[in-house]
C-alpha positions as CSV (number, residue, x, y, z in Angstrom):
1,X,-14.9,-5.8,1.6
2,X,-12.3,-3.1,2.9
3,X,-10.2,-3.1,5.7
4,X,-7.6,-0.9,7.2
5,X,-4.7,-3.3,8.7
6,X,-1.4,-2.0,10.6
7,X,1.6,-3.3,10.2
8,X,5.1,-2.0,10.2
9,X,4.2,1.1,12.5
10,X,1.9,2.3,9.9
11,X,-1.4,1.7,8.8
12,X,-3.1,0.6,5.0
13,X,-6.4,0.7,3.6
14,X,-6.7,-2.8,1.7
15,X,-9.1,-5.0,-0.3
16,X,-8.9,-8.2,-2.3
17,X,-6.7,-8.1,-4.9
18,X,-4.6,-5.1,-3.6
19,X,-0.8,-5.0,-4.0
20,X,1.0,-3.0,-1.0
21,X,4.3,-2.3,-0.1
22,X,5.0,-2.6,3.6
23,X,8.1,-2.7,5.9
24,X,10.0,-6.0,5.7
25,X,8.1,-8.9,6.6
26,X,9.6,-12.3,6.9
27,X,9.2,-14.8,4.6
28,X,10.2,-16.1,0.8
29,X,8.2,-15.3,-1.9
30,X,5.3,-17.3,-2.8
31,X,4.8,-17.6,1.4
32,X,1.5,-16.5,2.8
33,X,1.6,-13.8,5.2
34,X,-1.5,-13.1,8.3
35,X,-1.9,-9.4,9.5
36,X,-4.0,-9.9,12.5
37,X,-4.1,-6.3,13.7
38,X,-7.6,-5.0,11.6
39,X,-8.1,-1.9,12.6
40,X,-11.6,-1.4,11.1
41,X,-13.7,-3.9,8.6
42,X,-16.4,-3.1,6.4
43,X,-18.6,-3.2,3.1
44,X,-21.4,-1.3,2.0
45,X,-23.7,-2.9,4.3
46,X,-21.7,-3.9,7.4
47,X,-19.0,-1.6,9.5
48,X,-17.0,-2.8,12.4
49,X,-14.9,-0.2,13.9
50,X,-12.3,-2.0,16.3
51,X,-11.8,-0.3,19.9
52,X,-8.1,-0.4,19.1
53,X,-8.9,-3.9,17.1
54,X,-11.9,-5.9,15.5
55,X,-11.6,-9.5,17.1
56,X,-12.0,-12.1,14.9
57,X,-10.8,-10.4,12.1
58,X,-7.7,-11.2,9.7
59,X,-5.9,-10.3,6.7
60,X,-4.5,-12.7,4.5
61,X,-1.9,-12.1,1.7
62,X,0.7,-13.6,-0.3
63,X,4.6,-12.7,-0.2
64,X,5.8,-11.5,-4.1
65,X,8.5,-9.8,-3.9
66,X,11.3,-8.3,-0.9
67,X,13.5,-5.6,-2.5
68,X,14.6,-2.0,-1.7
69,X,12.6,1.0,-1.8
70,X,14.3,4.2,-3.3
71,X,17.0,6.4,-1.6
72,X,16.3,9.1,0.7
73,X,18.8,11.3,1.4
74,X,19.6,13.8,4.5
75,X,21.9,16.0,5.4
76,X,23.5,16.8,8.8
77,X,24.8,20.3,9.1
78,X,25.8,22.5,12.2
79,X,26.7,26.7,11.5
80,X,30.4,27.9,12.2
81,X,31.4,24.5,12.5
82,X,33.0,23.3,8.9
83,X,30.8,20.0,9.6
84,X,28.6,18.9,6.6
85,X,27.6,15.4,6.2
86,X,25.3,14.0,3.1
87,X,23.6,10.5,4.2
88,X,21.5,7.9,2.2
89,X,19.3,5.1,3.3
90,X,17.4,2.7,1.7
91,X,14.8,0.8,3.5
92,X,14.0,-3.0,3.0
93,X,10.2,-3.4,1.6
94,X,8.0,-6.2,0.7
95,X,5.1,-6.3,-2.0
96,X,1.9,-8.0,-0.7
97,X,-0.5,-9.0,-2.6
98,X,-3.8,-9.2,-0.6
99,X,-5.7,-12.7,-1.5
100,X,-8.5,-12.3,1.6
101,X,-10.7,-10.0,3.8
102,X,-12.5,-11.2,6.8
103,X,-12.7,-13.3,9.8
């Protein structure tokens, strides 16, 4: 069974046993975790396409890990000015480890 869930702003293409890394979710590890927003559900038989969402449908997973991602870095520069800033940020994510696909 596939899925594609949304969560975070963005959307993942997920099936049993899949680990993902998503924006921060709340939670310790070992906690389980519902996405409710399926966004489209189906095997090689069946397909349900949600108009945004397929109702009924869930995602279930299990917390494993929060840590950081690595560091992106930017730069902010403006011409004739003698301004030149370097920036870094590292975002917050959480590993999921999917455990079921369905309703």
């Amino acid at each position: 069974m596939l899925a594609i869930i949304k969560t975070g702003g963005k959307q993942y293409k997920v099936s049993e046993g899949d680990k993902i890394k998503v924006e921060k979710l709340e939670g310790e590890e070992g906690a389980k975790v519902e996405f409710s927003e399926v966004l489209f559900l189906g095997d090689e038989k069946d397909v349900k396409v949600g108009a945004p969402l397929v109702t009924g449908a869930k995602v279930e997973g299990k917390i494993l890990k929060t840590a950081q991602g690595k560091k992106v870095t930017g730069i902010k520069f403006k011409a004739k000015k003698r301004y030149k800033v370097k920036f870094g940020h590292r975002q917050t994510l959480t590993e999921v480890e999917i455990t079921k696909v369905g309703k």
